[in-house]
N, C-alpha and C positions, 0 to 999 in steps of 0.2 A: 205717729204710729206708722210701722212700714207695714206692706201691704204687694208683696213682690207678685207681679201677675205673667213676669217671664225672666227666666231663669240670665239673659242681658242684663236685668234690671242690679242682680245679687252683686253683692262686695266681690264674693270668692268667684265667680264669674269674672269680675273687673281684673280681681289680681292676678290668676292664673290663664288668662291673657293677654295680661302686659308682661306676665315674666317670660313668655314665651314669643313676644312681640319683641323680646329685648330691651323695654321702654324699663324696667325694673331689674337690679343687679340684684343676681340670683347664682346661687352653686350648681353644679350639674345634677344635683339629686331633686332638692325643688324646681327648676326646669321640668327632668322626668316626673313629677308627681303633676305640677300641672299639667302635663302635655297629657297623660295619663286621664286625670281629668276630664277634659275638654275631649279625648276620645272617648270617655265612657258618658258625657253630656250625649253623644251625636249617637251611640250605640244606641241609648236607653231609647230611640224614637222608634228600632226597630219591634214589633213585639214579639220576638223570640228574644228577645233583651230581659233576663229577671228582675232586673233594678231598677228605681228610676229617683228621680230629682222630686224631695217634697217641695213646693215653693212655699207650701202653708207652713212645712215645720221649720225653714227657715226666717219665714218672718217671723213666727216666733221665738225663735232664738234670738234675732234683733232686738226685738222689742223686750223680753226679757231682760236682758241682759241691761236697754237704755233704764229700766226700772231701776238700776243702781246706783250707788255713788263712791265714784275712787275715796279710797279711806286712807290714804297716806301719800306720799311722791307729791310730786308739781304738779298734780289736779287732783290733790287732795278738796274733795268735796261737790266736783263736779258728776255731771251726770255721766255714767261707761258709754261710752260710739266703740265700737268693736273695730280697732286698725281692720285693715284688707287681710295681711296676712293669720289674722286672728280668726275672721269669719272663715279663711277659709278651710281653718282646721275643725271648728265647731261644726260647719255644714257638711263636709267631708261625714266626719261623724255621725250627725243624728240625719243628716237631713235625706240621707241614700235610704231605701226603704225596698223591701219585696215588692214586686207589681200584686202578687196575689195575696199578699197578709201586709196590708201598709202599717201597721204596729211591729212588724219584723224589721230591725237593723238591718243592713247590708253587712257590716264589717264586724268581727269578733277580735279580731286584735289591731293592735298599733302602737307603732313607735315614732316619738316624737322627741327631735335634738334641738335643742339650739342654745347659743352662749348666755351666759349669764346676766343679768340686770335684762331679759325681756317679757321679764312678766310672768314667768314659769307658775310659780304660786300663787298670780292670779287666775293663768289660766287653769289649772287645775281645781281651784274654788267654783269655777265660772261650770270647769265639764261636773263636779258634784251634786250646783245648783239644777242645772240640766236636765241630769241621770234622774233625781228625786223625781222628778216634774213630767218622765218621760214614759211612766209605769207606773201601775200598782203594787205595794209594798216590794220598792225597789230598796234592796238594800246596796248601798253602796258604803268602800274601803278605800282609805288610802295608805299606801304601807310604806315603809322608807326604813330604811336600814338601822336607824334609833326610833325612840316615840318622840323626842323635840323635834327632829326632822319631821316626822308625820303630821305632826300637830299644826306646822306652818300651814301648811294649805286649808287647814281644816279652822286653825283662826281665822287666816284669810277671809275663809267662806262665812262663818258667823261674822264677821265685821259690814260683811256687803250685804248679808241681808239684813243685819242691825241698819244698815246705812238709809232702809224705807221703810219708815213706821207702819205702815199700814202694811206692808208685806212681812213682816216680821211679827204679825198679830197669828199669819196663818202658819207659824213655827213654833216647834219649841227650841231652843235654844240654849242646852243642857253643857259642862262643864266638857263631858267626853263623848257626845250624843248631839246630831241636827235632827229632829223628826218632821216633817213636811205633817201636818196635820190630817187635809184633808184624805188623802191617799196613804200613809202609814208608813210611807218611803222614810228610810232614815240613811246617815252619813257617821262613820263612826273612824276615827286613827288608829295603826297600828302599827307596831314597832314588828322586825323581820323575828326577834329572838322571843316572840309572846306561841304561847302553846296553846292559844286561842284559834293559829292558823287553820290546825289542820281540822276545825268546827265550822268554820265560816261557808256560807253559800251565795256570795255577794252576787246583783245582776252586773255591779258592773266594778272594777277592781283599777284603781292606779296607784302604779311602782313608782313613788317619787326617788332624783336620783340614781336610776334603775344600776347604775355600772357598781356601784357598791352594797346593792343587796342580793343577797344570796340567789342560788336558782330554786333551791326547795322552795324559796316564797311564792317568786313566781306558780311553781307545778302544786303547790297547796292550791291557790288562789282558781289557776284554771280549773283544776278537779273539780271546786265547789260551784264553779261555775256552770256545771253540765247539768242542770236540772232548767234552765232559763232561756223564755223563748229570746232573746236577745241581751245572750253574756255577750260582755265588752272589757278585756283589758287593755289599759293605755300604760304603755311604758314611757316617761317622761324621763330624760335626763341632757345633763349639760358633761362632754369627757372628763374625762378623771385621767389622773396618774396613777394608774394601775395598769396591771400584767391585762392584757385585752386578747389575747391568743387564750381559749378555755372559759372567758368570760361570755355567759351565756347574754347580758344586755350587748356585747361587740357581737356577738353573732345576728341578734335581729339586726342591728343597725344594717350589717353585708346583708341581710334577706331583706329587709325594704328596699335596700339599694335596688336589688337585683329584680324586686317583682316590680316600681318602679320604672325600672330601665326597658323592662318588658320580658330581660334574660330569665324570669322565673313568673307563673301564672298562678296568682295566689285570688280570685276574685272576695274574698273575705277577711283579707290584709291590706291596713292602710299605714300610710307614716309619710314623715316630710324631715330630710334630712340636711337641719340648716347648717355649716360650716364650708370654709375656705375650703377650695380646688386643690390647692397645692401650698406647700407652708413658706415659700417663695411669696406670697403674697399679703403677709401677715403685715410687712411694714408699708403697706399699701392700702390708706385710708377710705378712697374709692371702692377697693374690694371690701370693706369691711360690713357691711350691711348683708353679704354672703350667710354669715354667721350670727347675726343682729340684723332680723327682718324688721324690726322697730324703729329702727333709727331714723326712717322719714316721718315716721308718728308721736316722737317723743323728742320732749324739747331739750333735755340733758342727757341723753344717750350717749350722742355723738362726745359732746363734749369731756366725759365721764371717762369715757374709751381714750381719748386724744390725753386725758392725764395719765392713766395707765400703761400707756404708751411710752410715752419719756419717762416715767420714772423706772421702767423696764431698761432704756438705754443703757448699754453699756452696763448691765446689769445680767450674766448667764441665767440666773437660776430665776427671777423675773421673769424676764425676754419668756422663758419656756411656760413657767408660770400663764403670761401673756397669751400665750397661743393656743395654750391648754382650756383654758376658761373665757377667754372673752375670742376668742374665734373659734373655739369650739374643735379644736385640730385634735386627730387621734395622732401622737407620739410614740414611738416603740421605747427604747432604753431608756430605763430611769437617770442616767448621765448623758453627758452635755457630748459625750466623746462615742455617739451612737454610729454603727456603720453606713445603713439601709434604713429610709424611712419607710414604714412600713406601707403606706397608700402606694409608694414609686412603686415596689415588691408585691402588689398584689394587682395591681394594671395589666403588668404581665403575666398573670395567674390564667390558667386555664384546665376547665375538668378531665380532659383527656388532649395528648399530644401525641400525632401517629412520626414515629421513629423510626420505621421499617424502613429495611434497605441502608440504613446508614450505621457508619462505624460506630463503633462506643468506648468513650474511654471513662473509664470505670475511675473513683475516688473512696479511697477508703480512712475512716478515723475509727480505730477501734479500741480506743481510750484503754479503760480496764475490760476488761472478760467479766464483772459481773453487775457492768453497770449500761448504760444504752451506745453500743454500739452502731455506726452507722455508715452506709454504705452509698454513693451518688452514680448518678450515669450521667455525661454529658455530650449530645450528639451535635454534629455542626451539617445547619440549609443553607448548603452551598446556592440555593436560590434565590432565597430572603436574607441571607447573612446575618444569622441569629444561632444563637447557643442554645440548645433544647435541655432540662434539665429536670432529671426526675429522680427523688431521694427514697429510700428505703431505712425503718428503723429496725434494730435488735435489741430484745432487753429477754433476761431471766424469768421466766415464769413465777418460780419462787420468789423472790423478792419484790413480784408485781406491785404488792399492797405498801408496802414501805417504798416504793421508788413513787406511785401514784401520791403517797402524802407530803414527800418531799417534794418535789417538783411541782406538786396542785395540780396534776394532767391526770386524763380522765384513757390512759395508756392502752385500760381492757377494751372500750369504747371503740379506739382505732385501729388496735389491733382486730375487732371483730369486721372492721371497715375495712383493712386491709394496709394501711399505711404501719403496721408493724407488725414483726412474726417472735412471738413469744417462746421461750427454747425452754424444754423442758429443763430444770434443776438448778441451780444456784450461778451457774456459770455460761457464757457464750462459748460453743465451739466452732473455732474458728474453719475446722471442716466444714463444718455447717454452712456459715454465709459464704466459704469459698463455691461449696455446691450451690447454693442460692445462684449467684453472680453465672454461674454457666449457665444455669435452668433460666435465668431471667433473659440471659442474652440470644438461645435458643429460641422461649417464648414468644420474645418481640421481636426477632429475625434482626437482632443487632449487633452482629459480629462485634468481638472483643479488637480493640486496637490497643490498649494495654493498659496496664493497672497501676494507678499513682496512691502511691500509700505511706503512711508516717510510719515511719520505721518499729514504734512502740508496739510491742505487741504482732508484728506483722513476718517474722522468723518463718511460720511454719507454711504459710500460704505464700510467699513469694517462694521458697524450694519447690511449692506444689507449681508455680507459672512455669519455674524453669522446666520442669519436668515435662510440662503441656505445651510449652512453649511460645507461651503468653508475653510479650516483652513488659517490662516494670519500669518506673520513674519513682526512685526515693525521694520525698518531701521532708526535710529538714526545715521544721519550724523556725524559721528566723526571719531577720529582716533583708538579709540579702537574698534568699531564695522566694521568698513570698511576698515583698513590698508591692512591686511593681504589679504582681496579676491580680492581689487586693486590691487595688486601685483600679487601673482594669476592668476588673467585674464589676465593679460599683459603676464605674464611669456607664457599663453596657447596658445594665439594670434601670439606670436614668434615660437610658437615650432607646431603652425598647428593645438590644441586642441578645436582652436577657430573658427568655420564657421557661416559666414552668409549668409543669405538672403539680396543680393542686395535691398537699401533702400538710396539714394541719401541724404535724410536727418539723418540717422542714419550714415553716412558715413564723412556728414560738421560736424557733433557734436564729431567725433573720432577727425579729424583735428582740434578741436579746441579746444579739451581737454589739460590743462595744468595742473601738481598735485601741491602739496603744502605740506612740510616734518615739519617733528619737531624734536628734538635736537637727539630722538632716531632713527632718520632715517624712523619713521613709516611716510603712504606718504596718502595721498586720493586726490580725483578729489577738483579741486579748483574754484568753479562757478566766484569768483568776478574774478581772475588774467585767468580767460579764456576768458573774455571779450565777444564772442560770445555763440552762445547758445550748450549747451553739454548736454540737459534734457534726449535725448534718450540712449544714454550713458550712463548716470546713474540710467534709468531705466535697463536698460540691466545686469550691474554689482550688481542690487536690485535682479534680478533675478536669476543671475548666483549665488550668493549667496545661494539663498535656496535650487537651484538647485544641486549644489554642496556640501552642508552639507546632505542635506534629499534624496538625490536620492536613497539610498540604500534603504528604505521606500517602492519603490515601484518598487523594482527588482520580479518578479515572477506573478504581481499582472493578474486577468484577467480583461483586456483593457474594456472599455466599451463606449459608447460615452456620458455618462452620465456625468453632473456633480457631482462630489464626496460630 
């Protein structure tokens, strides 16, 4: 029996710092959670600190848990020892506690990644067992996008407490039902399409899966949660090939990231987000424990992984396969012939970017007039030698509802956020964003240097520059006018040349950009084989174009806020 009498003594104590020690090969997100950690270990001694370290509810979670016996794998039948990185998500969990109500949780949400074959549906049996055990008549859900998927964890969990007789006497042990006896706590599965959600009051709720079930599940689950002195939902998943721009489980993952890293102050949000750095390191077996924290704890892990591997070889849709599910890699384009990986493209992201005093040359794609229209700016720091890059959407009012089902984008949302301007009646008037483009250049004190636009659609606003005296660059979609600064901008995008201004839809148009080569290897954006929409994008690249050939133009100039 363990019996922790100083928080040195704890597993999760041990593992988050040696990953911080660098003794443990660790992704940059687990790094930031331990570090995280180990700051709020040293805060909690302050007592203007609300939180603190149970040692008592940790050793019982140990001992707990030793109560069991693995029911299937390579230690089928042996007693559970909790790996390091195991403990240290369970104690993360229960074991944080209010200084002034020690039955009060610290944390009400969390997200937790990591690749597949580590346990996932163990550990979610293991948080069920827990939950029951950690309240009176707790009810706890596990939900997952079918009810077979649901049900895994919820076998799982009956099999482990079958695994000790004598613990299994203080259960019942029901077909679709776990009831903890003495305390009335119960464990029930649920599928996302059951109309049982929107009844549920669960204390504590886990999203197995979470990238493929809905978000009303999620926002069922929280609702019913708000009556309980310590709701806890845990989103559990392993990445998916799925659209992830609009996908509310990609969203938590960048907000653990971010609260994590420290860039956002959530103290009631926890998560550990295991997966490779960079997808450059996929074929890199040392790195691969990044994404499979188990692999020093499991005697076929490693091995398991090293088959999957070569039979990936020389294999495309594998290899992606590979990277998707056993290193846990978020992927943008569902093809092999993707522009922008989407992590490179968001490195460079940032919530505001001051442009003032520098030129602007304007990029325009204005596809059809009644469908999203899009507009980019790209400014050049002659100081840091970097391309500034900030996009703007247009779409029809009228047709909001039918453009929102097609495309899956949540368009009203961003429009009310500002990342798009909605134009009254069925059609874009291209007066309208030609006014836009002055007012914006005005507002930001970013004089116009000139306007590069694909010629479709673009008649009545290039007459309106001549008249203002705006100079224009025609953009002829091809491979000899566009090859080389596609390339170009990717190359900048890699190497940090490339910053943007956060812009959600400038952001699903990088994801969904796919290019398209010809025999000399010259490559450009490919709209039909990108299947969703990539217009700001290639407004962006119309820009960076001009901006990149002509910026030396207007090295020295005096700034004005005038248009030129």
């Amino acid at each position: 029996m363990v019996n922790y009498e100083s928080i040195e003594e704890t597993k999760s104590y041990w593992y988050a710092w040696n990953v911080v020690e660098g003794n443990i090969v660790a992704c940059k997100d687990c790094i930031n959670a331990c570090t995280r950690f180990l700051k709020d270990i040293e805060a909690a001694e302050n007592s203007d600190y609300p939180f603190y370290f149970d040692l008592e509810v940790a050793s019982r979670l140990e001992n707990g848990a030793s109560c069991l016996n693995f029911t299937s794998g390579a230690r089928a039948k042996e007693p559970v020892e909790l790996a390091p990185p195991q403990a240290f998500v369970f104690d993360n969990l229960y074991a944080w506690r209010f200084k002034d109500n020690p039955k009060k949780r610290r944390f009400r949400t969390s997200m937790i990644m990591k690749a597949r074959k580590n346990a996932k549906s163990f550990d979610m049996a293991l948080i069920s067992i827990f939950s029951m055990n950690d309240e009176e008549e707790a009810e706890v859900v596990s939900v997952a996008s079918k009810k077979d998927q649901a049900k895994i964890s919820f076998k799982q969990c009956r099999r482990l407490i079958a695994s000790n007789p004598k613990l299994a006497k203080k259960f019942k042990l029901n077909r679709n039902e776990i009831r903890l006896i003495k305390n009335e706590s119960t464990f029930i599965p649920l599928a996302s399409e059951e109309k049982t959600l929107d009844g549920i009051s669960p204390s504590v709720g886990i999203i197995d899966e979470a990238f493929v079930v809905p978000e009303g599940v999620r926002s069922s689950i929280a609702s019913g949660t708000g009556a309980r002195l310590s709701p806890l939902i845990v989103s559990i998943s392993t990445s998916y090939d799925v659209k992830m721009i609009g996908n509310w489980a990609y969203d938590e993952m960048e907000y653990t990231k971010k609260v994590n890293s420290g860039e956002l102050d959530n103290e009631r949000h926890w998560g550990v987000i295991y997966q490779l750095d960079s997808e450059e390191e996929y074929n890199n077996p040392a790195m691969w424990e990044k994404a499979n924290p188990l692999i020093p704890y499991s005697p076929i892990l490693m091995e398991d992984l090293q088959e999957s591997f070569k039979k990936s070889i020389g294999n495309l849709a594998l290899t992606r396969d590979f990277k998707i599910k056993r290193m846990n890699l978020i992927l943008s384009a569902s093809s092999l012939d993707k522009y922008i990986s989407l992590p490179a493209w968001e490195r460079n992201t940032y919530p505001a970017i001051d442009t003032r005093g520098k030129y602007a040359f304007y990029g325009l794609d204005l596809s059809i007039n009644t469908d999203l229209c899009a507009v980019s700016k790209v400014t050049y720091c002659e100081e840091t030698d970097t391309y500034e890059v900030k996009a703007h959407a247009f779409l029809p009012r009228a047709r909001i509802e039918e453009l929102e089902a097609r495309d899956d984008m949540k368009y009203r949302l961003y429009a009310d956020e500002g990342y798009i301007d909605l134009i009254d009646g069925e059609v874009i008037d291209n007066d309208y964003i030609y006014e836009w483009i002055k007012r914006d250049s005005e507002l930001s004190e970013t004089p116009i240097a000139m306007i590069c636009y694909d010629p479709y659609n673009s008649d009545e606003i290039m007459e309106w520059c001549k008249l203002d005296g705006i100079p224009t660059v025609q953009i002829f979609q091809g491979m000899r006018m566009l090859s080389g600064v596609t390339k170009t901008f990717r190359t900048f995008v890699y190497k940090g040349k490339i910053i943007n201004h956060f812009n959600p839809i400038l952001t699903w148009c990088v994801s969904n950009a796919i290019t398209t080569k010809d025999k000399f290897n010259n490559e450009i954006l490919d709209k039909l084989k990108s299947v969703q929409k990539i217009d700001l994008l290639a407004a962006t690249i119309f820009a960076f174009l001009g901006c990149y050939k002509n910026k030396e133009q207007f090295y020295g100039r005096d700034y004005s806020n005038n248009i030129i």
